[in-house]
N, CA, C and O of each residue as an XYZ file, in Angstrom:
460
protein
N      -9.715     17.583     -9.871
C      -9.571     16.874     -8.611
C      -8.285     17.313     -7.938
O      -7.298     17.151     -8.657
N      -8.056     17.805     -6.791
C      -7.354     17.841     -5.999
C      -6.162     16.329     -5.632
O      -6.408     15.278     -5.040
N      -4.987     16.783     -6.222
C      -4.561     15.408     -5.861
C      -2.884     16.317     -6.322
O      -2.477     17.478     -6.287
N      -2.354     15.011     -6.718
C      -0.760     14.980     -6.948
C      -0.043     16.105     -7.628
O       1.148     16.414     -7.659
N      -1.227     16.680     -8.216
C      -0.537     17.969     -8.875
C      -0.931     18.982     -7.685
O      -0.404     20.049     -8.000
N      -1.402     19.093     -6.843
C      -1.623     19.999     -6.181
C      -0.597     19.832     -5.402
O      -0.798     20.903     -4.829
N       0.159     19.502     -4.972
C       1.668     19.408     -4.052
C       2.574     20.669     -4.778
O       2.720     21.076     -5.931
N       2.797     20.832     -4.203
C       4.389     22.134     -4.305
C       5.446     21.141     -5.538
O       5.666     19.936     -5.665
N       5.842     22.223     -6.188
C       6.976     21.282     -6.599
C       8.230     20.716     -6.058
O       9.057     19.994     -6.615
N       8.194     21.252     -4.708
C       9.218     20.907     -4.210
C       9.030     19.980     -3.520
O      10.065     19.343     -3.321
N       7.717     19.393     -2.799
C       7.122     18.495     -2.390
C       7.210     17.235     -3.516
O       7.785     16.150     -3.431
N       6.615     17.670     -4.321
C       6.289     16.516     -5.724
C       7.969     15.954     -5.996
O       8.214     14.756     -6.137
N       9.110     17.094     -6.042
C      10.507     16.298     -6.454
C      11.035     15.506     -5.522
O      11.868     14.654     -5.831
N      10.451     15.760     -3.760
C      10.516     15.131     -2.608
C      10.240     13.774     -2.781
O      11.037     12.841     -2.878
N       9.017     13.770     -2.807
C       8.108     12.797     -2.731
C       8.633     11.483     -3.696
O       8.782     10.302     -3.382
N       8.894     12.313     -5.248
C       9.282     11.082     -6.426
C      10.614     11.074     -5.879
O      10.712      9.906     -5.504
N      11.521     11.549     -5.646
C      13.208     10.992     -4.995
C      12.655      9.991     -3.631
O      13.402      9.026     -3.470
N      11.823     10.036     -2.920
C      11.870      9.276     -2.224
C      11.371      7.761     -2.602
O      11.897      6.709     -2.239
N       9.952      7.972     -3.616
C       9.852      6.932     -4.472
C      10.979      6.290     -5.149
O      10.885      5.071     -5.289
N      12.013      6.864     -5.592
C      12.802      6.543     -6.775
C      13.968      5.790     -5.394
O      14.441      4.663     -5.538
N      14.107      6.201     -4.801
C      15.157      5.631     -3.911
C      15.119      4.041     -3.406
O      15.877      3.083     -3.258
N      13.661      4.430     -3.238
C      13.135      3.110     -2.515
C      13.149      2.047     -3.440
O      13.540      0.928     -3.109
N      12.819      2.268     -4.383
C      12.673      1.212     -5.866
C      14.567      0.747     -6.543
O      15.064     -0.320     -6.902
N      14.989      1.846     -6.462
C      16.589      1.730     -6.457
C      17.099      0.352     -5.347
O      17.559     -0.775     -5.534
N      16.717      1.188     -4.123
C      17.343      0.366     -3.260
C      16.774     -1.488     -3.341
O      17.463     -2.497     -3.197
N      15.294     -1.362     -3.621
C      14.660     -2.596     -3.887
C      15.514     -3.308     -4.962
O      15.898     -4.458     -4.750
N      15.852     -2.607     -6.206
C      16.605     -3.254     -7.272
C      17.779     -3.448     -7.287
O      18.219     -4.241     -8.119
N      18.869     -2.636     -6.163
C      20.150     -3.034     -5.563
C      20.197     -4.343     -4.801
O      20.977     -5.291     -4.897
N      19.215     -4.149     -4.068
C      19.319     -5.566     -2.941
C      18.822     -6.868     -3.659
O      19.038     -7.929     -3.074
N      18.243     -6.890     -4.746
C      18.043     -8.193     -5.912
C      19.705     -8.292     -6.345
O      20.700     -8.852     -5.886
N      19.571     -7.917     -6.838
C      21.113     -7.547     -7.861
C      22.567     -8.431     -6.414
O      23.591     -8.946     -6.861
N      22.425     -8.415     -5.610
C      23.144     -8.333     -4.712
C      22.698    -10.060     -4.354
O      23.373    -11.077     -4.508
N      21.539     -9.916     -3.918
C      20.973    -11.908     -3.578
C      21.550    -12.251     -4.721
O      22.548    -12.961     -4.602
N      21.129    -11.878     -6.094
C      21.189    -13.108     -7.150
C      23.067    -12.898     -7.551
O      23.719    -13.788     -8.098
N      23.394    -12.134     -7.314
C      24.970    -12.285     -7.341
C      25.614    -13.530     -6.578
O      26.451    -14.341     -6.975
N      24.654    -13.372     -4.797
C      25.429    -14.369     -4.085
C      24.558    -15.782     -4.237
O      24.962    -16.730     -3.563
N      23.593    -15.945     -4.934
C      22.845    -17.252     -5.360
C      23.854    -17.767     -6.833
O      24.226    -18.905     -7.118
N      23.998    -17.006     -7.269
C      25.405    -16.573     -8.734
C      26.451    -17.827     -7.892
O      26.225    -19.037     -7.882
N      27.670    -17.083     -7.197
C      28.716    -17.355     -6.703
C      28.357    -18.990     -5.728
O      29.212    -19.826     -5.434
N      26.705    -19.067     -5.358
C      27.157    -20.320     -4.651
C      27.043    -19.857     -3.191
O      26.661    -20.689     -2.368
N      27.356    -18.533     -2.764
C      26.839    -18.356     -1.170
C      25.470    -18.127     -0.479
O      25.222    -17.638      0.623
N      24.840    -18.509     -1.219
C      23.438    -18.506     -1.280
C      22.454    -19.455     -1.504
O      22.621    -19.521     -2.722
N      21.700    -20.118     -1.321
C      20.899    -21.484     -2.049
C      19.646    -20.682     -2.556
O      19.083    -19.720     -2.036
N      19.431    -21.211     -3.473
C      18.174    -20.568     -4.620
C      17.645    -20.343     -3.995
O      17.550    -19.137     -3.764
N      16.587    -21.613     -2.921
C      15.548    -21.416     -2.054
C      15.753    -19.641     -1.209
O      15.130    -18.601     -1.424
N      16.771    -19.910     -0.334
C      17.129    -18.256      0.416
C      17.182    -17.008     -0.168
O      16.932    -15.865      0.215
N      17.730    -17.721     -1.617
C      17.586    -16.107     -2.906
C      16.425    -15.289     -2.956
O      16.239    -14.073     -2.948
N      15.505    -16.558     -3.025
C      14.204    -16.460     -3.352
C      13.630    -15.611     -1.948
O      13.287    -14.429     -1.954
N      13.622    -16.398     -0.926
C      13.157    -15.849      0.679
C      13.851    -14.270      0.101
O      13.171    -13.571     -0.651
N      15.137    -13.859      0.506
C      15.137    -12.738      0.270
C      14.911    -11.727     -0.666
O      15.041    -10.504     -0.610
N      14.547    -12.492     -1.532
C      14.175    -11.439     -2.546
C      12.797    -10.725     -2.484
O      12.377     -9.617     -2.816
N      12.002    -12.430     -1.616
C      10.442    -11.912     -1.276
C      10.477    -10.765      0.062
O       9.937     -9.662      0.140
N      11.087    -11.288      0.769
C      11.201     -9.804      1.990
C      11.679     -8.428      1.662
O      11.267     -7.382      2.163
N      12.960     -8.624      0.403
C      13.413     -7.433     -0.042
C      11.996     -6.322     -0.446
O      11.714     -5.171     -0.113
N      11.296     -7.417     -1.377
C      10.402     -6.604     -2.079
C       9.137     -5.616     -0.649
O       8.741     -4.450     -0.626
N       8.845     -6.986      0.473
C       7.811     -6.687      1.227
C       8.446     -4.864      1.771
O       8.018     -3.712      1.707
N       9.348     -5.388      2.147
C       9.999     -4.108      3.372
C      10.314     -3.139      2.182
O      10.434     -2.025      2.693
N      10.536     -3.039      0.598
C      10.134     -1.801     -0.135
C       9.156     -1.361     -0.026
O       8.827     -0.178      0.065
N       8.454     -2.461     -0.022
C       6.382     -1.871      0.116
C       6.245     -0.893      0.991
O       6.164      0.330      0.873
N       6.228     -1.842      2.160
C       6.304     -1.427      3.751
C       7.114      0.397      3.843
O       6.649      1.365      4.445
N       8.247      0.341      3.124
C       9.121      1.600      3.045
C       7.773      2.691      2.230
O       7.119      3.638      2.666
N       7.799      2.068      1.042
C       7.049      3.042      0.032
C       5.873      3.303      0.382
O       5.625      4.487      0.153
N       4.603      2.483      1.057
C       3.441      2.648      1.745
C       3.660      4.033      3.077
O       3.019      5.066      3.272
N       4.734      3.492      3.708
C       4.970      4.869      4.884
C       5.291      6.564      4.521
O       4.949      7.676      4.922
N       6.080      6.010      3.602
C       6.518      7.235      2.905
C       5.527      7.547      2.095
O       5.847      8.611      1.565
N       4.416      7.175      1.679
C       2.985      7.970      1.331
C       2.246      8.081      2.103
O       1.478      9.012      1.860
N       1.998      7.431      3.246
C       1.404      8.180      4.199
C       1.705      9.146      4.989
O       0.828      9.731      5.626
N       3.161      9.505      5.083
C       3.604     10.867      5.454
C       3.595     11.914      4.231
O       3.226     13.075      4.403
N       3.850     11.626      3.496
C       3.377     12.776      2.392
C       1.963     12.931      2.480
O       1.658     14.119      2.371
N       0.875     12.090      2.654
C      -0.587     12.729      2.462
C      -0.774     13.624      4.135
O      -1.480     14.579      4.459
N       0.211     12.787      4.905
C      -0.551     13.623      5.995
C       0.072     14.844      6.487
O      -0.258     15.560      7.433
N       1.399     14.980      5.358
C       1.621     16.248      4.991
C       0.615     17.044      4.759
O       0.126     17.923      5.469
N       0.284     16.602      3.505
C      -0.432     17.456      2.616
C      -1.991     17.814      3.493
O      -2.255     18.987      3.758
N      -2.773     16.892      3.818
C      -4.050     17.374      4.552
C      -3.301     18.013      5.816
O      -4.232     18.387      6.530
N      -2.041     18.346      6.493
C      -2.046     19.456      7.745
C      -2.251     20.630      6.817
O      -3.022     21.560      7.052
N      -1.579     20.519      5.860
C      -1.135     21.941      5.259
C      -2.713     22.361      4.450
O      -2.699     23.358      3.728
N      -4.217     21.464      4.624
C      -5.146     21.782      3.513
C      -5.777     22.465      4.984
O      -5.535     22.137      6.146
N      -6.606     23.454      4.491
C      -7.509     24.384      5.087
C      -8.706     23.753      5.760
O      -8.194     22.647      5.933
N      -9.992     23.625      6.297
C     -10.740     23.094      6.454
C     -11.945     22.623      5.660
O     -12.752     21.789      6.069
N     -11.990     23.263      4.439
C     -12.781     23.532      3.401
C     -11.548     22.373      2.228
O     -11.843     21.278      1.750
N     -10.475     22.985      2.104
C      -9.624     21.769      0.960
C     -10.064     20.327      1.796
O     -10.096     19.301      1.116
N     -10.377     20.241      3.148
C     -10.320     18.900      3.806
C     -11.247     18.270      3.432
O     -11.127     17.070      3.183
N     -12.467     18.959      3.292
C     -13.297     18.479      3.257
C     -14.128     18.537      1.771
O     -15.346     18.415      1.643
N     -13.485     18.680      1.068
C     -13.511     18.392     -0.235
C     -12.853     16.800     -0.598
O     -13.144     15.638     -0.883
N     -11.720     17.778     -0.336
C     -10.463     15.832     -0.109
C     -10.937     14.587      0.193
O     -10.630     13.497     -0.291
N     -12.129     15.023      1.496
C     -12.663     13.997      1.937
C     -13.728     13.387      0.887
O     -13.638     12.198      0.581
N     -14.641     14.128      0.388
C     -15.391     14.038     -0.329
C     -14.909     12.927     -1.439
O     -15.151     11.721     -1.475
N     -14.291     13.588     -2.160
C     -13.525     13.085     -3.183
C     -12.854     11.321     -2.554
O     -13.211     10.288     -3.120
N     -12.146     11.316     -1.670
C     -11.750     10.048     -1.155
C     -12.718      9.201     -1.356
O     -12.588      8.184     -2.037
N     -14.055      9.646     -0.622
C     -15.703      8.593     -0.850
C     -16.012      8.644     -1.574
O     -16.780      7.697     -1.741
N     -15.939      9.509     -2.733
C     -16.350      9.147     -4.240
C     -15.740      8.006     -5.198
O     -16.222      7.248     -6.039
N     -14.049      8.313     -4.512
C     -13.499      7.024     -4.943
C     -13.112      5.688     -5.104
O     -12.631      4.933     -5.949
N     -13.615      5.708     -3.668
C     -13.992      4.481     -2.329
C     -15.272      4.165     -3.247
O     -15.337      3.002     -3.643
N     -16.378      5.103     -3.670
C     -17.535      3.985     -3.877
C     -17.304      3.595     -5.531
O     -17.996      2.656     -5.924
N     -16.496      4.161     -6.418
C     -15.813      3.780     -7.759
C     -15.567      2.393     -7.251
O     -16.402      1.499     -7.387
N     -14.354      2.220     -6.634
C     -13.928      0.997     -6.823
C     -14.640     -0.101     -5.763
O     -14.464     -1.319     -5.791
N     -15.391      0.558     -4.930
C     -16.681     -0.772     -4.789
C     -17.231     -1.142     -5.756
O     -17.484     -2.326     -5.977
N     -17.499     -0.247     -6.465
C     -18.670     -0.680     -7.666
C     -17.958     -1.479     -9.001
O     -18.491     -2.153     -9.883
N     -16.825     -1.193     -8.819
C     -15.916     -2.151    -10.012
C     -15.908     -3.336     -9.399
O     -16.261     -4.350    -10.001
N     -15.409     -3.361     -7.827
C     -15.071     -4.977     -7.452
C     -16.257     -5.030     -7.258
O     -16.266     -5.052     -8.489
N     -17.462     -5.080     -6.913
C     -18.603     -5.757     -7.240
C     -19.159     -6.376     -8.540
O     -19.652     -7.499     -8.644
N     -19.000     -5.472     -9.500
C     -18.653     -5.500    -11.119
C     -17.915     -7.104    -11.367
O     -18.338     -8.096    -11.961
N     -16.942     -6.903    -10.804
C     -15.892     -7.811    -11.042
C     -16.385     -8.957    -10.003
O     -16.048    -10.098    -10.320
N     -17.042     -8.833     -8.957
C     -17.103    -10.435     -8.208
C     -18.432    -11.325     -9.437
O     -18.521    -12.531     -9.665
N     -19.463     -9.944    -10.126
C     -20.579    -10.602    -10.630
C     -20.284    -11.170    -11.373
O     -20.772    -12.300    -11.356
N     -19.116    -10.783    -12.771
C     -18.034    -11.339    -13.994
C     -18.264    -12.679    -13.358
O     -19.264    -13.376    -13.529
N     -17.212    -12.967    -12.595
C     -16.197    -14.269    -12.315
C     -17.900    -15.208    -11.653
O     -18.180    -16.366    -11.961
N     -18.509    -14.571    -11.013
C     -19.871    -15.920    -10.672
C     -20.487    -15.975    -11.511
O     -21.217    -16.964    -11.580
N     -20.538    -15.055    -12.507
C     -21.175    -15.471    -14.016
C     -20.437    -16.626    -15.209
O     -20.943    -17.440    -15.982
N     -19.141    -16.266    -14.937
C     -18.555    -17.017    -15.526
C     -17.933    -18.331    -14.512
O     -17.090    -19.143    -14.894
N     -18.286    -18.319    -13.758
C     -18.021    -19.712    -13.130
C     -19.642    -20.373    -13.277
O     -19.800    -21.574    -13.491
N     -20.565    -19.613    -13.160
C     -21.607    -20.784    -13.577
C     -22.019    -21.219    -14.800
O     -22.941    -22.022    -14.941
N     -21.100    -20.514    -16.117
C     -21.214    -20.522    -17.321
C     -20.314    -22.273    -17.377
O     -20.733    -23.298    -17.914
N     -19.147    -22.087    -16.696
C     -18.400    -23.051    -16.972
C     -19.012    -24.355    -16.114
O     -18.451    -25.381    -16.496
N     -19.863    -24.573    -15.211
C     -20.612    -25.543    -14.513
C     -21.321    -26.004    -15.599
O     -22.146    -26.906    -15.460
């Protein structure tokens, strides 16, 4: 399958430093709330608020920064890698339909087990 190993390595050390940064910076800015929830300039409740936004706006960071790496990667794929890529995307798209369907039948099976 065409995927993460197919990136350049210089792309791939890109890509994980930018991962690694973002997760850094996510685990600096905890470290930093619970210091000032620590000291008293902070109230738990607000620790908490920021710790939940800290995490969102890593997401938000780390989600963008993979979508510029893929849409790296499909300028740089040929018309033929595209459409393989594509292929492959809907193959994987219908995998995990078929699990969460899998998985909605589980839980109504087992909720009418427990009725």
């Amino acid at each position: 399958m065409a995927g993460f190993d197919d990136l350049g390595e210089g792309a791939r050390k890109i890509f994980l430093a930018g991962v690694g940064a973002i997760a850094l910076g996510a685990d600096k800015g905890k470290e930093i709330v619970d210091e000032l929830v620590a000291k008293g300039e902070l109230t738990v409740e607000q620790g908490k608020q920021l710790n939940t936004e800290l995490k969102r706006r890593a997401k938000d960071d780390s989600d963008a920064f993979a979508n510029t790496a893929l849409k790296q990667r499909i300028k740089n794929m040929t018309a033929e890698q595209r459409a393989e890529f594509v292929q492959q995307v809907n193959d994987l798209a219908k995998e995990a339909d078929a699990a969460a369907a899998d998985a909605d039948k589980a839980d109504a099976t087992k909720d009418s087990k427990e009725d």
